[in-house]
N, CA, C and O atoms as CSV, one atom per row, in Angstrom:
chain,resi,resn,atom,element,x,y,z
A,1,UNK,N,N,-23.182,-5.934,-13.805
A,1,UNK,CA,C,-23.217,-4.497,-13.609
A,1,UNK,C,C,-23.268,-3.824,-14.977
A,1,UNK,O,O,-22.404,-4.178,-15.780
A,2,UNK,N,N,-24.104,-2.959,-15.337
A,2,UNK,CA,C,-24.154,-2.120,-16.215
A,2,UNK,C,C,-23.446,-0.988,-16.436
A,2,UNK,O,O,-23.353,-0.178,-15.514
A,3,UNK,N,N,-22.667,-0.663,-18.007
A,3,UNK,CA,C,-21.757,0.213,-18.723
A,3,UNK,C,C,-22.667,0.901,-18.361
A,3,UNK,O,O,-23.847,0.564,-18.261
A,4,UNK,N,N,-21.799,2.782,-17.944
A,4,UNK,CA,C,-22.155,3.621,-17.940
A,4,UNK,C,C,-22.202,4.643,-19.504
A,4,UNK,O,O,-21.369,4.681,-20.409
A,5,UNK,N,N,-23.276,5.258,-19.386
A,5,UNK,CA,C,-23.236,6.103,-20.667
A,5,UNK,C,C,-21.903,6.903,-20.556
A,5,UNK,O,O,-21.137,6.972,-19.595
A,6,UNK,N,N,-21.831,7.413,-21.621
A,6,UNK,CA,C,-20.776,8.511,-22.002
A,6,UNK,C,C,-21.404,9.836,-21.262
A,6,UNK,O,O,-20.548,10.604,-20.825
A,7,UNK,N,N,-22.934,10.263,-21.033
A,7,UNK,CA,C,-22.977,10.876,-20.221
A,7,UNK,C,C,-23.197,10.885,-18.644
A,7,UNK,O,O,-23.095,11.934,-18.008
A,8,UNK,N,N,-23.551,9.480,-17.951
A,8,UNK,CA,C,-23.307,9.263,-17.096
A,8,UNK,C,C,-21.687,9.455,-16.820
A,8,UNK,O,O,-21.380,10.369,-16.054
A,9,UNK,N,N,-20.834,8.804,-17.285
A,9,UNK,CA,C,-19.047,9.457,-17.222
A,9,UNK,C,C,-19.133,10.693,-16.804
A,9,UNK,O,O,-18.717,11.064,-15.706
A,10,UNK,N,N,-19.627,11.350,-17.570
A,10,UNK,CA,C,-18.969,12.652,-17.999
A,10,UNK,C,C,-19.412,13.178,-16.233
A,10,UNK,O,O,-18.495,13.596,-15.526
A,11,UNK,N,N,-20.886,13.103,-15.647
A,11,UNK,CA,C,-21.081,13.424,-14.723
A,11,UNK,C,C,-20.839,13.182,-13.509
A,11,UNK,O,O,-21.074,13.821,-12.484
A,12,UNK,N,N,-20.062,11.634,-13.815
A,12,UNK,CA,C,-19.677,11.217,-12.037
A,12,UNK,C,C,-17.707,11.643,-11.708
A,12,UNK,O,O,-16.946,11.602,-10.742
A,13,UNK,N,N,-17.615,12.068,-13.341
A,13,UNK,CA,C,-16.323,12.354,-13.002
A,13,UNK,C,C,-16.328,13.928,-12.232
A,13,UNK,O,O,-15.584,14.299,-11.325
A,14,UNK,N,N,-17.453,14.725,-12.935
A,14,UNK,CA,C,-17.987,16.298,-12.317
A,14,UNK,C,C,-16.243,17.088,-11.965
A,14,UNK,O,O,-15.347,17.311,-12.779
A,15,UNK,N,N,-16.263,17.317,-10.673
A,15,UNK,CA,C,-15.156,18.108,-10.501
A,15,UNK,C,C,-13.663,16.894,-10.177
A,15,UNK,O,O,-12.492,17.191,-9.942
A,16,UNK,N,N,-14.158,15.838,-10.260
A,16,UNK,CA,C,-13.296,15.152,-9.480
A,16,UNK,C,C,-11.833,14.915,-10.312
A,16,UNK,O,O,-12.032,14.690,-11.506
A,17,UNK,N,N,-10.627,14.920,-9.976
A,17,UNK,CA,C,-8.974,14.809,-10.075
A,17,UNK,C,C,-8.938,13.816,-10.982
A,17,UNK,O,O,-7.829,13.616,-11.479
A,18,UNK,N,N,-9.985,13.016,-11.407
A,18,UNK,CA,C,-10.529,11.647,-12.361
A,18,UNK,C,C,-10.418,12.168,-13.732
A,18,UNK,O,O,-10.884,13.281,-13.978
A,19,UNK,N,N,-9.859,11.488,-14.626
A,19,UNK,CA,C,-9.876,12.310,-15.947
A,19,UNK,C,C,-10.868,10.835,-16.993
A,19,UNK,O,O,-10.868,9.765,-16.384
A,20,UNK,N,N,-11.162,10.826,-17.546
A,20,UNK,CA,C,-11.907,10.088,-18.764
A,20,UNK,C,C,-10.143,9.407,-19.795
A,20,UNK,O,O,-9.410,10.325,-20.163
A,21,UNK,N,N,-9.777,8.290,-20.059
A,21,UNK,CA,C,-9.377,8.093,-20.570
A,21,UNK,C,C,-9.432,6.277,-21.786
A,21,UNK,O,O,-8.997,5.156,-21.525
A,22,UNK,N,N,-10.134,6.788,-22.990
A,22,UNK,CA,C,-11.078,5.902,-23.628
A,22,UNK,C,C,-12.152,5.637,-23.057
A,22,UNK,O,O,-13.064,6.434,-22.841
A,23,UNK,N,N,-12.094,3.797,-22.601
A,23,UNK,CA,C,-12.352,3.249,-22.189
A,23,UNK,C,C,-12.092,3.143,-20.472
A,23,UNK,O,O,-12.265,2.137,-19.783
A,24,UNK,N,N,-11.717,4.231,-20.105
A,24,UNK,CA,C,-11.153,3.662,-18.547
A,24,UNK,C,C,-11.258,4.999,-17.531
A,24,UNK,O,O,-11.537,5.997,-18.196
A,25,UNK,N,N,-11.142,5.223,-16.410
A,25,UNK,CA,C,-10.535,6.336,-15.633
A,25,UNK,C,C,-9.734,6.664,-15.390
A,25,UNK,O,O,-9.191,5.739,-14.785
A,26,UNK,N,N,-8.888,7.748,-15.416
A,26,UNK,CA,C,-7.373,7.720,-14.697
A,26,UNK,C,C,-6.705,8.566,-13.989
A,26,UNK,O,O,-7.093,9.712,-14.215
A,27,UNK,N,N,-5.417,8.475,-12.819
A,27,UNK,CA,C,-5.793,9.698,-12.386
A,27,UNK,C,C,-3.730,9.494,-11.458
A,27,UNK,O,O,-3.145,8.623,-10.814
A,28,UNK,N,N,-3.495,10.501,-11.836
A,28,UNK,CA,C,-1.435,10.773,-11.186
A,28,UNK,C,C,-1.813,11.192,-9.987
A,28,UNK,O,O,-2.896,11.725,-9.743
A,29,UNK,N,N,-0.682,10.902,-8.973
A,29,UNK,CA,C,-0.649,11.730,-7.492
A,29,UNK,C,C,1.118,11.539,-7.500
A,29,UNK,O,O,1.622,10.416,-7.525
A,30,UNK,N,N,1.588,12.259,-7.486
A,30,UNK,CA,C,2.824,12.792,-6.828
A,30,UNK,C,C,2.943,12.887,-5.472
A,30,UNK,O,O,2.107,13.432,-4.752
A,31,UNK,N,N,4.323,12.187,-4.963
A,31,UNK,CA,C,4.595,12.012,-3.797
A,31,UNK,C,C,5.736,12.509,-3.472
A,31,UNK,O,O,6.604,12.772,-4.304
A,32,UNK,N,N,5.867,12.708,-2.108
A,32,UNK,CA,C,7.414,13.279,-1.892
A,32,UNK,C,C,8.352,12.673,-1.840
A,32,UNK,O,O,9.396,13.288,-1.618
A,33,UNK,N,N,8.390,11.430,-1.993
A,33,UNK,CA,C,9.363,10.451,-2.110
A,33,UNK,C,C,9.049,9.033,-2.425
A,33,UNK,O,O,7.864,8.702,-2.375
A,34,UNK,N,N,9.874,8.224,-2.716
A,34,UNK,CA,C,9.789,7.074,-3.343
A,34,UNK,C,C,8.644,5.743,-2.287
A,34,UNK,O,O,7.880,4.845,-2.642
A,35,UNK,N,N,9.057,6.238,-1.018
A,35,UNK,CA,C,8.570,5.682,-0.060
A,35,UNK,C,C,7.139,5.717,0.414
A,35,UNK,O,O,6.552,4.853,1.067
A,36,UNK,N,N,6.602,7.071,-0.109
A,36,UNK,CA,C,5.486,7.451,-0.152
A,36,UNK,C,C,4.857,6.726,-1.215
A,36,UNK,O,O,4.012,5.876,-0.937
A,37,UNK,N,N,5.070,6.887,-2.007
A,37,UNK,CA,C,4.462,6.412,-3.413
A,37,UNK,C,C,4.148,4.833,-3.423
A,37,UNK,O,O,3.260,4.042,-3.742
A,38,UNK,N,N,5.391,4.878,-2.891
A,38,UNK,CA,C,5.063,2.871,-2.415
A,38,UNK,C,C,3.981,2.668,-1.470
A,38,UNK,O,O,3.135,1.825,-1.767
A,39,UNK,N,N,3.844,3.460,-0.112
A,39,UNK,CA,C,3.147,3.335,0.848
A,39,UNK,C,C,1.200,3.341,0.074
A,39,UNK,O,O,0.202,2.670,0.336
A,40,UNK,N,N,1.478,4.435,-0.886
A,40,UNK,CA,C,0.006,4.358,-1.258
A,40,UNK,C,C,-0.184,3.366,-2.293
A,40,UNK,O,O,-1.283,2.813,-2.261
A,41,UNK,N,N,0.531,3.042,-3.107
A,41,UNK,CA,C,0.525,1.756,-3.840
A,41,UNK,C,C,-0.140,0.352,-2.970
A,41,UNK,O,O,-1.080,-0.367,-3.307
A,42,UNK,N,N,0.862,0.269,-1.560
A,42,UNK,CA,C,0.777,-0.628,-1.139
A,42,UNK,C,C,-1.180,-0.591,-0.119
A,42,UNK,O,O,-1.687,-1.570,0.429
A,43,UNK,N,N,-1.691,0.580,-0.186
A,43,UNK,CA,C,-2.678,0.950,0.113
A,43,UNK,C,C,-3.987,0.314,-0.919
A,43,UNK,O,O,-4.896,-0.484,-0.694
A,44,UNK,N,N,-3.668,0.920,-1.858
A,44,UNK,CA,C,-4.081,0.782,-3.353
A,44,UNK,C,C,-4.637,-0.806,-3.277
A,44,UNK,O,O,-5.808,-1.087,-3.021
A,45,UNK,N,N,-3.894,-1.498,-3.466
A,45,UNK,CA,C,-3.234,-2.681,-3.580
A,45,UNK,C,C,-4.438,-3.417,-2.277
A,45,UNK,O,O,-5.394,-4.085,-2.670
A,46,UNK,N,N,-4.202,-3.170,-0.769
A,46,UNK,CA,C,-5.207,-3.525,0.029
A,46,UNK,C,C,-6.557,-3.644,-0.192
A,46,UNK,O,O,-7.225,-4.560,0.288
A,47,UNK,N,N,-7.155,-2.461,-1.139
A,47,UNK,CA,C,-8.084,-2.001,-1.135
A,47,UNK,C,C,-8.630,-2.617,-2.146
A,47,UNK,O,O,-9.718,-3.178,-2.019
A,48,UNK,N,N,-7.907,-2.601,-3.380
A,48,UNK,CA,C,-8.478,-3.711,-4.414
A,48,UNK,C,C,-8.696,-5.035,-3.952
A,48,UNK,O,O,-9.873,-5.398,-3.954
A,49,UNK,N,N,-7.735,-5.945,-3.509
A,49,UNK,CA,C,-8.024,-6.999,-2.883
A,49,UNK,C,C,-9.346,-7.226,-2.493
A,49,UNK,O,O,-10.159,-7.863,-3.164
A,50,UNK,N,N,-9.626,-6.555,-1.097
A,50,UNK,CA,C,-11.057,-6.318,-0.717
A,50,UNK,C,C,-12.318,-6.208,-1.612
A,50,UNK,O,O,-13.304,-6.942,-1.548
A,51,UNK,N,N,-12.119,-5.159,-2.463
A,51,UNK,CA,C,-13.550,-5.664,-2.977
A,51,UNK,C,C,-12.979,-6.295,-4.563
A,51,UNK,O,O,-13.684,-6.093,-5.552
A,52,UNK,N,N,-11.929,-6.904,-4.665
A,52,UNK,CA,C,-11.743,-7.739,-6.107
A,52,UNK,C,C,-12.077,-7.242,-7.212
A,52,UNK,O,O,-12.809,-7.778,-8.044
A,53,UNK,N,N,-11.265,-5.588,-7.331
A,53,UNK,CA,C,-11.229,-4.931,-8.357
A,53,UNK,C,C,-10.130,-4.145,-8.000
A,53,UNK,O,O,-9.921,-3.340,-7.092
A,54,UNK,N,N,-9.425,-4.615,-9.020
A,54,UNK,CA,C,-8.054,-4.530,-9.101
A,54,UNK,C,C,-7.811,-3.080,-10.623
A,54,UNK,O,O,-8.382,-3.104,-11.713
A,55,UNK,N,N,-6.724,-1.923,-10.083
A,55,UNK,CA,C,-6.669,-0.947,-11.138
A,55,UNK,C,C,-5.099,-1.212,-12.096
A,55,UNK,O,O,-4.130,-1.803,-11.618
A,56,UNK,N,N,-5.123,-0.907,-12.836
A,56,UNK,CA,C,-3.914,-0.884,-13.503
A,56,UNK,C,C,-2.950,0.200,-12.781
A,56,UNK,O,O,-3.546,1.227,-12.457
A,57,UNK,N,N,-1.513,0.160,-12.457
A,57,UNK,CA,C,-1.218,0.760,-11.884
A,57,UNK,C,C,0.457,0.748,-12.434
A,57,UNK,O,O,1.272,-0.145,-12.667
A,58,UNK,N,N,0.469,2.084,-12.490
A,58,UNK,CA,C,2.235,2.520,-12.962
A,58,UNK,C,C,2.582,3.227,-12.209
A,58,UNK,O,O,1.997,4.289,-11.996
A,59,UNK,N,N,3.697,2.829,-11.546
A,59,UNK,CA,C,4.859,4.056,-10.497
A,59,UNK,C,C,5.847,4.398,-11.016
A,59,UNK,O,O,6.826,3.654,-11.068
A,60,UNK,N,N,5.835,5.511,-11.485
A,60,UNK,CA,C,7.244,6.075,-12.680
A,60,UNK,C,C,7.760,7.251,-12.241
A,60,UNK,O,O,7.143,7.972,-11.458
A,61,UNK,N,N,8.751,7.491,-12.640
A,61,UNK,CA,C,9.922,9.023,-12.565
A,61,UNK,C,C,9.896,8.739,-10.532
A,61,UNK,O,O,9.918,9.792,-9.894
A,62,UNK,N,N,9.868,7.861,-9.974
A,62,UNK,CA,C,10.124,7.321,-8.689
A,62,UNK,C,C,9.638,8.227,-7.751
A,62,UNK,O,O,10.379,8.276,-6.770
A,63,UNK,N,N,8.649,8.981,-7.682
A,63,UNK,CA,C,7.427,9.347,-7.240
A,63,UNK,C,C,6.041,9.724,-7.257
A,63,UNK,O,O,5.435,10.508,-6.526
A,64,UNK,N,N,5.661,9.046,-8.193
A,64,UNK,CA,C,4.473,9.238,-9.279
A,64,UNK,C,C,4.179,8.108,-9.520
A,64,UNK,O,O,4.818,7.111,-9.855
A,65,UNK,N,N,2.827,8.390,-9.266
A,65,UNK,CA,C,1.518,6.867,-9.212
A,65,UNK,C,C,0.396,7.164,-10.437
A,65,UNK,O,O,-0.086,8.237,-10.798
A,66,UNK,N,N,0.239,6.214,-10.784
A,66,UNK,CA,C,-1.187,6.414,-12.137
A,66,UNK,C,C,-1.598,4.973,-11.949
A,66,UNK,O,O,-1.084,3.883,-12.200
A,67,UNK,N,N,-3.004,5.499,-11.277
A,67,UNK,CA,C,-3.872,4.337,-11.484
A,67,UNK,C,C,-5.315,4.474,-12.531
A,67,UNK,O,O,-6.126,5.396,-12.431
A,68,UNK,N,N,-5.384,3.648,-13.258
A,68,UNK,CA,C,-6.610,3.526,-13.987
A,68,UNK,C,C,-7.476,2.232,-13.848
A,68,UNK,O,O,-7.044,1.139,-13.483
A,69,UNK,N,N,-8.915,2.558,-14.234
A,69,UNK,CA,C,-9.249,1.592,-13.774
A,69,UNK,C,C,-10.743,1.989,-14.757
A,69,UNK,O,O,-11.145,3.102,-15.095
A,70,UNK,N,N,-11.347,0.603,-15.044
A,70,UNK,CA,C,-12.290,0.060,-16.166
A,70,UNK,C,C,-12.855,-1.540,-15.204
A,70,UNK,O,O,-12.282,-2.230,-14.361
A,71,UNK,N,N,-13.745,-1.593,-15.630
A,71,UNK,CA,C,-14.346,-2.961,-14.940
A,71,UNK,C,C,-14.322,-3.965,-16.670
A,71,UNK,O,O,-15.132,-3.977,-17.597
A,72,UNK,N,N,-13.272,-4.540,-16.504
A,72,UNK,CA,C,-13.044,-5.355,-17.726
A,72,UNK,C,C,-14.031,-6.656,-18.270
A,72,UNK,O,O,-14.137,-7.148,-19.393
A,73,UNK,N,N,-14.656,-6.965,-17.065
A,73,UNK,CA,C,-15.552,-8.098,-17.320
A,73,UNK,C,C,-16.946,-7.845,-18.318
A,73,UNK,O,O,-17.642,-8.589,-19.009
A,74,UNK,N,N,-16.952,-6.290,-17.979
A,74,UNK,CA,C,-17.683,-5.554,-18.742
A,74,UNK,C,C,-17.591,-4.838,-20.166
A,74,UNK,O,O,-18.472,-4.663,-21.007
A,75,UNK,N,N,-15.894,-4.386,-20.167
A,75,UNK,CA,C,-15.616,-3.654,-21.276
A,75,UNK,C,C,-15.532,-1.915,-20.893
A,75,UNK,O,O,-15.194,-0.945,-21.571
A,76,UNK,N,N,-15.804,-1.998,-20.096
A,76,UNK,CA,C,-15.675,-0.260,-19.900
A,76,UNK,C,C,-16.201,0.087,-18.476
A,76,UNK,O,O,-15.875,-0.653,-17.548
A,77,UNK,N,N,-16.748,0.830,-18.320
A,77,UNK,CA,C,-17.178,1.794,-17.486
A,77,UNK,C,C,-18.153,1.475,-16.593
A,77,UNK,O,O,-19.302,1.619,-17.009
A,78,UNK,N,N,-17.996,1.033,-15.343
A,78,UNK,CA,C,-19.576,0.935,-14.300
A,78,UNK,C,C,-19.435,1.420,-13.153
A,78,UNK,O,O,-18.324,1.303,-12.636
A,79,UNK,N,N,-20.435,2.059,-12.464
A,79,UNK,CA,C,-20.260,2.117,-10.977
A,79,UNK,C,C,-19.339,2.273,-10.226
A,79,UNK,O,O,-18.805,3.326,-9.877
A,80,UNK,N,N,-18.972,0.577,-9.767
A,80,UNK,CA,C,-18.146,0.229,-9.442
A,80,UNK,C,C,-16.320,0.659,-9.845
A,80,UNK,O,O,-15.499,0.924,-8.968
A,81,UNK,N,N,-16.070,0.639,-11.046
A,81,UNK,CA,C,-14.898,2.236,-10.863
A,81,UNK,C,C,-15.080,3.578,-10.079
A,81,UNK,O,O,-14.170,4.249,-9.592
A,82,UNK,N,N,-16.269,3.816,-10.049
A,82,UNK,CA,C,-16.338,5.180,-9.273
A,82,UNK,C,C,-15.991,4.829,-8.101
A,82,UNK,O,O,-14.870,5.085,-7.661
A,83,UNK,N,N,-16.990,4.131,-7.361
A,83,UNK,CA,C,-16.621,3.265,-5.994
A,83,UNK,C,C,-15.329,3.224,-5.567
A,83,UNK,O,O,-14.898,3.757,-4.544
A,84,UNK,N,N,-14.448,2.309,-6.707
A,84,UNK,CA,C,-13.242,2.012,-6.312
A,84,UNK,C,C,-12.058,3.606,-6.202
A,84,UNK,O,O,-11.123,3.714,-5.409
A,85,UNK,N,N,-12.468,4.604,-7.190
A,85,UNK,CA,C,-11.853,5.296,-7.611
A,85,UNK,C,C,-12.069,6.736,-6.407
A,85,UNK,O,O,-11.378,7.755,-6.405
A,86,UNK,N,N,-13.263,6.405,-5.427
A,86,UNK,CA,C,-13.374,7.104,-4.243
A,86,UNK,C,C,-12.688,6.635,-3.092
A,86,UNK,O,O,-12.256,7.183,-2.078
A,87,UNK,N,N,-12.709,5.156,-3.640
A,87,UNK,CA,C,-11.946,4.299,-2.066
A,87,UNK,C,C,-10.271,4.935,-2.265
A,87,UNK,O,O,-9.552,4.772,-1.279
A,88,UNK,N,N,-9.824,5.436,-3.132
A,88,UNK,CA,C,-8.189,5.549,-3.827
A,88,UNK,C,C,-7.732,6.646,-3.367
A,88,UNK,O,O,-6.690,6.919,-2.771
A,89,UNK,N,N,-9.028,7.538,-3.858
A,89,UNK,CA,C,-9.068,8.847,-3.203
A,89,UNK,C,C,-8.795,9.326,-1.769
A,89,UNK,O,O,-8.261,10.393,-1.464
A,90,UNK,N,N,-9.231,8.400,-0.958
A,90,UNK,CA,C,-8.698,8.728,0.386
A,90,UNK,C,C,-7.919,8.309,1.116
A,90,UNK,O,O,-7.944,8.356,2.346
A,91,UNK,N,N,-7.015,7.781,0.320
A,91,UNK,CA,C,-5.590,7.041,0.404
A,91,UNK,C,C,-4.205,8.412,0.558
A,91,UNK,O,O,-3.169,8.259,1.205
A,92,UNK,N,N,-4.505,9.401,-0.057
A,92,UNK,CA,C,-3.917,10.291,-0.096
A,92,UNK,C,C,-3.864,11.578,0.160
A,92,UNK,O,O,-2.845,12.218,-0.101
């Protein structure tokens, strides 16, 4: 799969809750409770499995999720983060 340009980035992120960070995408959701946060983790988590792209993922201040995500085999940026980073999106 082919790295996306710096202006391809710039445009598939457009309006989306997705922020540009280096090399990677990234993006917080706040939950109302600890249980929640787990529940979409544990969502998260399903979903990578499936298509075997897996995001980096921190659950901190015990309702707050940050997932980022880079296609590493590559070094940066393809497609396929967007993909994944729409599948995440409707987790919540």
């Amino acid at each position: 799969m082919a790295l996306l340009t710096d202006e391809e980035v710039a445009q598939r992120l457009g309006e989306s809750e997705w922020e540009r960070d280096g090399d990677e995408i990234a993006r917080e959701w706040k939950f109302d409770d600890f249980a929640a946060a787990m529940a979409f983790v544990n969502g998260v988590a399903e979903r990578a499995e499936e298509a075997n792209h897996h995001p980096d993922i921190l659950l901190h201040g015990w309702n707050k999720v940050r997932l980022s995500l880079m296609t590493h085999s590559e070094g940066g940026l393809t497609e396929n983060d967007f993909a994944m980073a729409a599948r995440f999106d409707g987790l919540a």
